[in-house]
N, C-alpha and C positions, 0 to 999 in steps of 0.2 A: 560422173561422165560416162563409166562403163557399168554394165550388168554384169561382168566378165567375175569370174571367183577370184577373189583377194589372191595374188600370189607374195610371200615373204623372202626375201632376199637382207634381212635384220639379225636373224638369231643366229649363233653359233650352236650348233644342237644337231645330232644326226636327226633324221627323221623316224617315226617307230618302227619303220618297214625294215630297217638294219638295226635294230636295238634285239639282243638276243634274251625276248622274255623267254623263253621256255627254258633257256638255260638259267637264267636269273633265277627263275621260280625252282626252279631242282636245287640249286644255292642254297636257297633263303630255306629251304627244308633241312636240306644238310646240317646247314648250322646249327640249326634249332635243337636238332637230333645227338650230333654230335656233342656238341659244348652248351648246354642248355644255361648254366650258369654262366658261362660268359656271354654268352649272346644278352642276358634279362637283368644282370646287376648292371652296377656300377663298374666301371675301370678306372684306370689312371688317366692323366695328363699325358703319357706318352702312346697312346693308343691302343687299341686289340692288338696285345703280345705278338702271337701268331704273326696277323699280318704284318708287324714291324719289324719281325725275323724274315721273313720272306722276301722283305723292301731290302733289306739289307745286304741279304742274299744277291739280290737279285744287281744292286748295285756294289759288292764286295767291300762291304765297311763293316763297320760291327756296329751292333745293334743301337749303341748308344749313342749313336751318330743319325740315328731317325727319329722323330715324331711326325705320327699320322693325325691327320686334324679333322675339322670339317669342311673339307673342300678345300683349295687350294689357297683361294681369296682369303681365307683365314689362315692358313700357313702365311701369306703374303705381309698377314696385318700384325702378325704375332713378330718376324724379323723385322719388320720396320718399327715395332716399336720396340725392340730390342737391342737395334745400332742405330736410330737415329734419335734425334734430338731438334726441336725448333730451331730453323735455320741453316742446320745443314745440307750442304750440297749434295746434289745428287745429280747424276746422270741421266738421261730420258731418252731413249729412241724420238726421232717425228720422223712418220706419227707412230706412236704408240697406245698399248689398250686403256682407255678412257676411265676403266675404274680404275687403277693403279696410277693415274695421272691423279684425280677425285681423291685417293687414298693420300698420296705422296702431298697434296696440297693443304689436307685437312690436318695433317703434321706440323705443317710451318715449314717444310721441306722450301729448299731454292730449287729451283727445277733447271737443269742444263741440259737443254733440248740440244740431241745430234743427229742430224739430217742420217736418213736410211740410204743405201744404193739398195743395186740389182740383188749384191751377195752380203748384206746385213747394214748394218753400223757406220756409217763412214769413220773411222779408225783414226785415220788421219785430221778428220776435224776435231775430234776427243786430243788428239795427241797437241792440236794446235791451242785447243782450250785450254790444257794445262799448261803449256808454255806461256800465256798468256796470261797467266793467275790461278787459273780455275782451278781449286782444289777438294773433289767429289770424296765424299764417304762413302755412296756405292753410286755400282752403274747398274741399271735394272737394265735386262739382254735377254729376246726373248730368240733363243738362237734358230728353232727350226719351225719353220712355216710360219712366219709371223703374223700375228693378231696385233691390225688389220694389216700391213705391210705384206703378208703373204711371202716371202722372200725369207731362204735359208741362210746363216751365217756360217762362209764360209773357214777352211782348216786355217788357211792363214792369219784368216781376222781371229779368229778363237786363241791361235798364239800369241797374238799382239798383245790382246785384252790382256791375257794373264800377265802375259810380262811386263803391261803398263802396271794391272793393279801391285804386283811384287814390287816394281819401283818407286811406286806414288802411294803405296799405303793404302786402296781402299776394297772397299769389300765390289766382287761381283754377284749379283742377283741370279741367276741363270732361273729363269721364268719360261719351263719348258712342259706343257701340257700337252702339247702335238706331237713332240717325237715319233712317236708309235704309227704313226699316220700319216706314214713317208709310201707311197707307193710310184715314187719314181727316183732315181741317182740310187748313190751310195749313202749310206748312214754314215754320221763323224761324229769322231769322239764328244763326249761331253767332257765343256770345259771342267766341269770338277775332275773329272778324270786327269785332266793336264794339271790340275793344283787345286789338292782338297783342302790348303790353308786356309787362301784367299777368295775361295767361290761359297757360295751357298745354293745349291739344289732343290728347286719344286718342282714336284707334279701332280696331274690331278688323274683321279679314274673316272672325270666325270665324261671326259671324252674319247672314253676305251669300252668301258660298262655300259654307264648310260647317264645322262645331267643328274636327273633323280637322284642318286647313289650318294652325291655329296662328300667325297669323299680324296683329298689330298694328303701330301707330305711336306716335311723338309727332308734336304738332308746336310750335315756339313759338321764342321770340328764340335767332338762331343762337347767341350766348353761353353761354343756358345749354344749346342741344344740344349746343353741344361738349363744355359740361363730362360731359352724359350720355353720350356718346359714348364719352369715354375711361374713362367705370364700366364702359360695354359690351362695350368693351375688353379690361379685365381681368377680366371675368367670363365670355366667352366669344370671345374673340376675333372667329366670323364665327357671326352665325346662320346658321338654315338657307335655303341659297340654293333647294336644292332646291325648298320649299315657295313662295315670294318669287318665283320665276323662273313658278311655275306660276299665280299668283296674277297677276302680271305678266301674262301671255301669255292669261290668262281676262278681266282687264279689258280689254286692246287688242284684243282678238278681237269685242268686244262679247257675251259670254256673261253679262259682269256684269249688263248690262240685263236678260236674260231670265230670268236667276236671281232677282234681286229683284221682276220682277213676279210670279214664280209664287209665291215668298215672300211678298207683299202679298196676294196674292189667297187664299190659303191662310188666311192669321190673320187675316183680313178677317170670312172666314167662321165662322171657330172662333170668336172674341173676340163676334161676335155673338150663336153659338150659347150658346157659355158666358152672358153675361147673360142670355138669354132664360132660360135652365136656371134659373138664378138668382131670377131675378125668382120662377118659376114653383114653385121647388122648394123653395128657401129664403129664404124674404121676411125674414128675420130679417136677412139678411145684408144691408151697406150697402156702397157698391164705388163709384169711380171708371171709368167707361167708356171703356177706351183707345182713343189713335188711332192706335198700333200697337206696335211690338215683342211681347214673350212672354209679358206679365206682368197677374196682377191680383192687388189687393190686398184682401183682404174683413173687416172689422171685423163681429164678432159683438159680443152685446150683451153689454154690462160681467159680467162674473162668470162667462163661459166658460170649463170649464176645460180651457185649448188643449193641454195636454200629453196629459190623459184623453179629448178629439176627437184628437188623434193615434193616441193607443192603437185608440180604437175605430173610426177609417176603417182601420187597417192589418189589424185580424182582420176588415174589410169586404173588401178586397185593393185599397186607395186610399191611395197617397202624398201629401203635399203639403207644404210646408216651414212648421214655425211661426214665426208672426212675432216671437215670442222671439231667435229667433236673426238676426233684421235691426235688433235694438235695445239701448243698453248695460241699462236695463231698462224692465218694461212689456211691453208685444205679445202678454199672454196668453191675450185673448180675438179676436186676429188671426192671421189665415196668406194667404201666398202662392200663388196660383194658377198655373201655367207652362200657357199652352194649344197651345205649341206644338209640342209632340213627342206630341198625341193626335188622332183623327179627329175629326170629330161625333157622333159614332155612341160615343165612348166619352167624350167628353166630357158627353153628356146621360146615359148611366150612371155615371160619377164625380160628377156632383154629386147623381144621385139616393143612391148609398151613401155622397158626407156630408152630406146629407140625415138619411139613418137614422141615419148615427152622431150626430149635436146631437140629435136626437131621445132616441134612448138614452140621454142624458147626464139 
């Protein structure tokens, strides 16, 4: 329908224009140089040393309280098959991120979907679940900037959660890869920080460094990283040091700080641009205003038909992910926003062509 260039509003992924190669590439020599053997053998199941001294460091646990993996999604897959078992309950944000709904499903997991507010989780529908019956083994909580919900979880609700899991017995998820990509409010504690019994800790550097880099953690009671340890084990004996050593040698070099402000300062800008587009172009739409990571979440008005705005921003040449696919059902008159793999400049023509397409509808 257009000759216009494809604009994507799908991927979560900086764009290369804020990825810091020149420091990346000063890294990947360091390493090389530095620790030649560790960079080109084999390691263990609990990662590049180094970096798992640093994670540790960096979150005040001792070491044995870390394993770095490959990517977070595999940290993700390694704790779920660690505490759960077919059939057990679990907790779910709606909507929440789509491959860890896909992961949690391919378990035999029961899914207990709890509606999101403005400031996380609604708290109170979890509190009502369980008085109800519902008795979760973990709650997956994706507390700051959420994927795709976009919305940070607030001090209070972070209190709740722990003191539900302490009274009800089950493990919290804390599924935190944006952190670092707060460029607006104050930072709040992480819930492991409130209770490193009953939390377990991921992150990822794929959204600090760069996607490429593939490269997450756990963290949480040495007990159960051990047990994760020996799954990691047998499932790959050493990840990749390569990546891990580079990763490594770019946070002690201090590249990490300068990578993350260019990355702040970047979606700063976009996430601004974008609501303004918003407001201006499509007043229909109602949205949460991030305080940072990739993401926005837009609710069109009840009886949207998200499949048919799909169809018709893609013969516009506009991606963007329906919110169908972040929920077990519902989400049809929602979709996801990712602003940060596009300029300004295509971000105010992406929203102008789905603009056109709800219009056409």
């Amino acid at each position: 329908m257009t000759e216009s260039k494809p604009i994507s509003f799908a991927r979560g992924a900086p764009s290369l224009d804020i990825v810091a190669v020149d420091e990346l590439r000063a890294a990947a020599n360091a390493a090389f140089e530095n620790d030649p053997a560790g960079v080109c053998m084999y390691g263990t199941a609990i990662g590049y040393v180094p970096l798992r001294d640093w994670i540790a460091e960096k979150h005040g646990v001792a070491p044995e309280q870390v394993i770095v993996t490959n990517g977070s999604m595999q940290a993700d897959a390694f704790l779920f098959q660690e505490a759960l078992e077919a059939g057990d309950q679990v907790v779910v944000e709606a909507p929440s991120y789509d491959r860890t709904l896909l992961s949690l499903k391919a378990l035999g997991a029961e899914l207990i979907p709890i509606p999101l507010e403005d400031d996380g989780i609604d708290v109170s529908a979890l509190e009502a679940a369980i008085e109800a019956g519902a008795r979760p083994k973990l709650a997956h909580i994706i507390p700051n900037f959420h994927n795709p919900g976009g919305c940070t979880l607030s001090l209070a609700k972070r209190e709740r959660l722990v003191a539900l899991a302490r009274e009800h017995g089950f493990l919290i998820f804390e599924d935190d890869p944006y952190v670092d990509i707060r460029f607006a409010g104050e930072p709040l504690p992480r819930m492991i920080e409130l209770d490193g019994e009953n939390v377990v800790y991921a992150c990822s550097f794929s959204k600090t460094v760069c996607p490429g880099i593939r490269v997450g953690y756990l963290v949480g009671p040495a007990d159960r990283i051990a047990r994760i340890v020996k799954i990691a084990t047998g499932t790959y004996i050493s990840p990749s040091m390569v990546s891990q050593a580079v990763v490594n040698q770019f946070c002690r070099s201090g590249g990490m700080d300068g990578a993350i402000a260019t990355v702040k300062s970047a979606l700063r800008e976009r996430s601004q641009v974008l609501c303004a587009e918003l407001r201006e172009q499509l007043p229909e739409a109602t949205f949460v205003e991030p305080q940072g990571g990739y993401f926005l979440w837009i609710d069109l008005p009840a009886g949207t038909d998200g499949d048919a705005l799909f169809v018709a921003a893609a013969e516009r040449g506009l991606a963007f992910v329906k919110g169908s696919d972040f929920l077990l059902e519902g989400g049809h008159s929602s979709l996801r926003i990712a602003y940060s793999g596009v300029t300004p400049e295509q971000i105010s023509d992406g929203v102008g062509r789905l603009a056109d397409a709800y219009r056409a509808l």
